[in-house]
C-alpha positions as CSV (number, residue, x, y, z in Angstrom):
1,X,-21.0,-9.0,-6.1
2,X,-18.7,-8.0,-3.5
3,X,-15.6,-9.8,-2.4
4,X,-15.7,-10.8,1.8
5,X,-12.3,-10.3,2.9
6,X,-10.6,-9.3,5.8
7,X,-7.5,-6.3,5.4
8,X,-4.1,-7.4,7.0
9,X,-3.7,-6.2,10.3
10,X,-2.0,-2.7,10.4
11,X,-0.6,-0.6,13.7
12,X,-2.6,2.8,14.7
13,X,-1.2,5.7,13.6
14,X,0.4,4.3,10.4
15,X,0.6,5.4,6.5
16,X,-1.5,2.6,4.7
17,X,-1.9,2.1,1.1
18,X,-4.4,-0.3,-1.1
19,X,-4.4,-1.0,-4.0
20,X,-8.1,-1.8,-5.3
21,X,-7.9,-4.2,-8.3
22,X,-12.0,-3.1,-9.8
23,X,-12.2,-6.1,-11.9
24,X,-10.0,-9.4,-12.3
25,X,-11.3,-10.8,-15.4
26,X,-10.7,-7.9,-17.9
27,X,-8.9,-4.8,-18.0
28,X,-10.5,-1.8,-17.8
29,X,-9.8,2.4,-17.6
30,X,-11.4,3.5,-14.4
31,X,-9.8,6.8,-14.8
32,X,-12.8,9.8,-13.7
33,X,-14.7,7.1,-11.5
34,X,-14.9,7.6,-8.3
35,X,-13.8,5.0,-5.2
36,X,-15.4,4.9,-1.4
37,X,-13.7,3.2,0.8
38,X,-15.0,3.6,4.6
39,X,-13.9,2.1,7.8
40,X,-16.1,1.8,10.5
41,X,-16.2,0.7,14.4
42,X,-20.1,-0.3,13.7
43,X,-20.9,-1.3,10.5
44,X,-24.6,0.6,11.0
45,X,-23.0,4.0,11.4
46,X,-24.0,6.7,8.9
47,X,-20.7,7.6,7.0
48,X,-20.3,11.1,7.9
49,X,-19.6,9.4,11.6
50,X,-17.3,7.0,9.9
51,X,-13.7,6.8,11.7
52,X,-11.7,6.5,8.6
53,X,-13.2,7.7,4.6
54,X,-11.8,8.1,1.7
55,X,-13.6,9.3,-1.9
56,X,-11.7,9.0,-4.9
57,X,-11.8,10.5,-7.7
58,X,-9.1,8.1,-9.4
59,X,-6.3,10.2,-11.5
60,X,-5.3,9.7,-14.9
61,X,-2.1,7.3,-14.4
62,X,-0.5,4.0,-15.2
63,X,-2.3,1.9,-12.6
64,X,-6.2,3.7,-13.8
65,X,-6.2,2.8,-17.3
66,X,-5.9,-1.3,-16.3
67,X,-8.4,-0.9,-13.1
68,X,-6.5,-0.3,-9.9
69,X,-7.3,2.4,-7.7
70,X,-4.7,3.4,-5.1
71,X,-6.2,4.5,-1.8
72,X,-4.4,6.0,1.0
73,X,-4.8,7.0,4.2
74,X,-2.6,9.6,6.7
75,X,-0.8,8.1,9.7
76,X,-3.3,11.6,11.4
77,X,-6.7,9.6,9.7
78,X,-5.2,5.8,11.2
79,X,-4.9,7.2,14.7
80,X,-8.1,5.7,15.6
81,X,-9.3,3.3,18.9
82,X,-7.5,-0.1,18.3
83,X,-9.6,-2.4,17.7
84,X,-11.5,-4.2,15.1
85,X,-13.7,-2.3,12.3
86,X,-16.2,-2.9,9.5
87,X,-14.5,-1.4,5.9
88,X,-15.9,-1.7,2.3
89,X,-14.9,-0.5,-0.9
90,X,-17.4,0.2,-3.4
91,X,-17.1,1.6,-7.2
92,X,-19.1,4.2,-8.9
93,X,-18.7,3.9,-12.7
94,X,-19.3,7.6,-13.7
95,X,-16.8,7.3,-16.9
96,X,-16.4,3.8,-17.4
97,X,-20.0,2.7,-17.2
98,X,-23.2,4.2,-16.4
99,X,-22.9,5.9,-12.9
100,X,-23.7,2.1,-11.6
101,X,-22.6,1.7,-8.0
102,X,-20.4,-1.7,-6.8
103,X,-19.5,-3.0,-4.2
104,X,-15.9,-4.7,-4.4
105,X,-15.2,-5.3,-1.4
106,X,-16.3,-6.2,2.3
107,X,-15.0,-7.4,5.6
108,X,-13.0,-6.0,8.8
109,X,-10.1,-4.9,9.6
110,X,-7.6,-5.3,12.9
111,X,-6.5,-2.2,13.7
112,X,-3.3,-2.6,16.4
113,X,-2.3,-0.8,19.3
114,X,1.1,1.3,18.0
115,X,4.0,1.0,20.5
116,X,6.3,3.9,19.4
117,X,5.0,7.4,20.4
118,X,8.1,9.3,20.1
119,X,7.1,10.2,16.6
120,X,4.1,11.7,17.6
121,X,5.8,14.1,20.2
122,X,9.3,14.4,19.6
123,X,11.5,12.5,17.4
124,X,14.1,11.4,20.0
């Protein structure tokens, strides 16, 4: 069952990170699965009109083999409308189970208005 949360805040046209925790009661390798995460201005959209998407395939590494997934999207990919927007982050278990599809995680984030735009033009 999926979590309801809502991201922190984060300022348009910034490098974000997240690390997805798939399960907190026991540890497991999630390393081959694949991770959707997609971020949405309306939650009804299809996905290929989504405004930010990432699919996963999670690499063999340290954080895999106990169940995190490390999701990141471009400063280019998070220069999007401010304003708020519909996410989720669901789990398909090619490897580690039997391609079942979860959902982990639901809610909206706050995407802020940046205030620096020197680094988009020049940087001085």
């Amino acid at each position: 069952m999926a979590t309801e949360t809502n991201l922190p805040p984060m300022a348009r046209g910034d490098d974000i990170k997240y690390d997805i925790l798939v399960d907190s009661s026991t540890v497991i390798d999630i390393t081959g699965d694949i991770i959707y995460m997609t971020i949405k201005k309306s939650a009804t959209d299809p996905d290929v009109l989504a405004d930010m998407r990432r699919v996963l395939i999670v690499p063999s590494d340290a954080n895999s083999v106990i169940g995190i997934a490390t999701v990141i999207f471009t400063a280019a990919e998070t220069a999007v409308t401010a304003g708020v927007y519909f996410y989720d982050v669901q789990w398909k278990r090619i490897v580690s189970g039997s391609d079942e599809i979860v959902t982990l995680l639901t809610g909206k984030v706050n995407i802020k208005q940046d205030v620096t735009h020197s680094t988009e033009e020049n940087p001085l």
